[in-house]
BALOBA-1460 file (C-alpha; in Angstrom, 3 decimals):
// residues 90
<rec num="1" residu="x" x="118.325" y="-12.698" z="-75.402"/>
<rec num="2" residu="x" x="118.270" y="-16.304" z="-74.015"/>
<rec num="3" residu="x" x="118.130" y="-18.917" z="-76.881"/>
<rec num="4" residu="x" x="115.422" y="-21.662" z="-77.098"/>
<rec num="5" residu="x" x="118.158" y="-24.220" z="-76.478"/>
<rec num="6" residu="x" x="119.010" y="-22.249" z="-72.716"/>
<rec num="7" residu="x" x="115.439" y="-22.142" z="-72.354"/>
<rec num="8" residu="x" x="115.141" y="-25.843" z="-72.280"/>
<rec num="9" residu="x" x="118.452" y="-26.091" z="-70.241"/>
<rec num="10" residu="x" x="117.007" y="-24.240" z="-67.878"/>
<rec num="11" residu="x" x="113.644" y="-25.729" z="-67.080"/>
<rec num="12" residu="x" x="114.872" y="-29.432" z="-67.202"/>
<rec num="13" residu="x" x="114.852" y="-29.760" z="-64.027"/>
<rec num="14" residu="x" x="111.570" y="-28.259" z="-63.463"/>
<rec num="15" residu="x" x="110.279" y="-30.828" z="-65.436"/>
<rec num="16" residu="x" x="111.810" y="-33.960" z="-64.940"/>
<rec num="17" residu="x" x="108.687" y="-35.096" z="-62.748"/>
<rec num="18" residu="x" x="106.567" y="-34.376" z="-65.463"/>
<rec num="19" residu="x" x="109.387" y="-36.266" z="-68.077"/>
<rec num="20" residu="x" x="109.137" y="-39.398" z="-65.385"/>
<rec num="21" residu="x" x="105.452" y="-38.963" z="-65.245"/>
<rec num="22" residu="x" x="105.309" y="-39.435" z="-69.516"/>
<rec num="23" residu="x" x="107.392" y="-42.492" z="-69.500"/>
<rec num="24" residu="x" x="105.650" y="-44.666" z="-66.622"/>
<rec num="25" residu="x" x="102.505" y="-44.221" z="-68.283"/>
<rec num="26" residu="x" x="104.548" y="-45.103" z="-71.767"/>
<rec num="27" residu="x" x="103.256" y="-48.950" z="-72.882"/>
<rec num="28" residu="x" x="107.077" y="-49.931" z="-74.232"/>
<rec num="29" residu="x" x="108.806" y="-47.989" z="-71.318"/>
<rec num="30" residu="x" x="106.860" y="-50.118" z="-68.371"/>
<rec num="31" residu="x" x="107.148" y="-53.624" z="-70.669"/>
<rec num="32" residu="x" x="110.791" y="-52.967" z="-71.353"/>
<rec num="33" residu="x" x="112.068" y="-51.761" z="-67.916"/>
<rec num="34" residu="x" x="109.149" y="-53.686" z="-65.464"/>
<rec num="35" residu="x" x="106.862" y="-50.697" z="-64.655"/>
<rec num="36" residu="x" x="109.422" y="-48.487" z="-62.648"/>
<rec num="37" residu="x" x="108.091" y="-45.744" z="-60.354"/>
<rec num="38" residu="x" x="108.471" y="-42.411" z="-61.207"/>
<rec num="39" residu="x" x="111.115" y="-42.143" z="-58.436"/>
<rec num="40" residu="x" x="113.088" y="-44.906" z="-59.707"/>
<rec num="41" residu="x" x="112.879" y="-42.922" z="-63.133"/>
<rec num="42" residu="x" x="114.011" y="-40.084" z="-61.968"/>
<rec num="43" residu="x" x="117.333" y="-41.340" z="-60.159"/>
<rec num="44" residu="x" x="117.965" y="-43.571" z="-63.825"/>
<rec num="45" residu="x" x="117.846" y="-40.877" z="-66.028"/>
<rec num="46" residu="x" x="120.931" y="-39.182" z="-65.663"/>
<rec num="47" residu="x" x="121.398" y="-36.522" z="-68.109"/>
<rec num="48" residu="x" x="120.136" y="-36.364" z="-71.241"/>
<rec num="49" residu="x" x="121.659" y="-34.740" z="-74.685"/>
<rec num="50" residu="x" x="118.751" y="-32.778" z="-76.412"/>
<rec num="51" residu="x" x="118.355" y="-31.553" z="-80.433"/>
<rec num="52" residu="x" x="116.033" y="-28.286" z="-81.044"/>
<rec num="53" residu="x" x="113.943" y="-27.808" z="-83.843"/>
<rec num="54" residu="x" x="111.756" y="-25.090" z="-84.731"/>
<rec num="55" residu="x" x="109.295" y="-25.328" z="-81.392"/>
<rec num="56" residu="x" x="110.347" y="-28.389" z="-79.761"/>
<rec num="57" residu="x" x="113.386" y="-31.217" z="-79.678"/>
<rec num="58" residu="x" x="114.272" y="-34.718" z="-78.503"/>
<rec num="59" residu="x" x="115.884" y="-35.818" z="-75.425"/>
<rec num="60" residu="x" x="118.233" y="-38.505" z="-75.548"/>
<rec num="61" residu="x" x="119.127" y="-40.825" z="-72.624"/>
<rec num="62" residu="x" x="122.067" y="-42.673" z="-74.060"/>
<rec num="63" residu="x" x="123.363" y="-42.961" z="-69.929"/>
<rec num="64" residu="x" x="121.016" y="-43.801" z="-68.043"/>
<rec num="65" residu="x" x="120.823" y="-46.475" z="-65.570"/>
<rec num="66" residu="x" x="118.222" y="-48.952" z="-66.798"/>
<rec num="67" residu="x" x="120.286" y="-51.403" z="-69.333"/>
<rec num="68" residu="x" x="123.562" y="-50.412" z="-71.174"/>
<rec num="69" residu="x" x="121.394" y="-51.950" z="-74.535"/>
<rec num="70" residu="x" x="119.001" y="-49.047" z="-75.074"/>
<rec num="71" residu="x" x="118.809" y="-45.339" z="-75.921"/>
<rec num="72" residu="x" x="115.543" y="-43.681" z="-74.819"/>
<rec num="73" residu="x" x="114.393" y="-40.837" z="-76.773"/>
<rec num="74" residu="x" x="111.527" y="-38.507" z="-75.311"/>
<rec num="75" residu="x" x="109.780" y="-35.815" z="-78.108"/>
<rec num="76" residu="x" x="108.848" y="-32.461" z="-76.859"/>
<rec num="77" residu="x" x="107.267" y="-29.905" z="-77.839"/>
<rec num="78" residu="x" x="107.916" y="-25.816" z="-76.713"/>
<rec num="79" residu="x" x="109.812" y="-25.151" z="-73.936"/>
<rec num="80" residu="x" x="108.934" y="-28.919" z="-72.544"/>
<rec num="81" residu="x" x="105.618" y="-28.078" z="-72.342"/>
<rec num="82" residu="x" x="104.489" y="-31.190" z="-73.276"/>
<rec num="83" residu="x" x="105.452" y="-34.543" z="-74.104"/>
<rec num="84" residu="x" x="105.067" y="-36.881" z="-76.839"/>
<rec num="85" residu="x" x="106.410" y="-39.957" z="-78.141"/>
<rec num="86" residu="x" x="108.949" y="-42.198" z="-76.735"/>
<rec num="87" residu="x" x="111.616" y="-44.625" z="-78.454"/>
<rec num="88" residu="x" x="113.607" y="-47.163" z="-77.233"/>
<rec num="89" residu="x" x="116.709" y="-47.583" z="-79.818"/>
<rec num="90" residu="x" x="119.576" y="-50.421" z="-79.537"/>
């Protein structure tokens, strides 16, 4: 059986449009970083680290490529099925 955490392994990268999508329509993401394109997003990323709950998690973008001041932390909820709020730590 393939745990929730695989699960979300597995379909990152099926969703990382949808991931850039939810942050350039994020107020503090486009004031903070100057309204990047989802393009731009997507190359500045990087990897994240994620933490599971129940039916969801976070990812955390401690390396990406935007400032070496901030972590970015995306909510989701199932198997990144949706998206939800965003945090900009440091």
């Amino acid at each position: 059986m393939v745990s929730f955490e695989e699960k979300v392994l597995q379909a990152y990268p099926k969703k990382i449009n949808e991931i850039a999508e939810h942050l350039s329509q994020d107020e503090k993401f486009r004031n903070i970083y100057k309204n990047p394109s989802k393009e731009e997003i997507i190359a500045k990323l990087n990897e994240p680290s994620f933490n599971t709950f129940d039916d969801g998690g976070v990812l955390t973008y401690c390396n990406h490529e935007f400032d070496d001041v901030h972590v970015i932390d995306l909510e989701f909820e199932g198997v990144l099925e949706s998206f939800s709020e965003v945090s900009i730590d440091g």
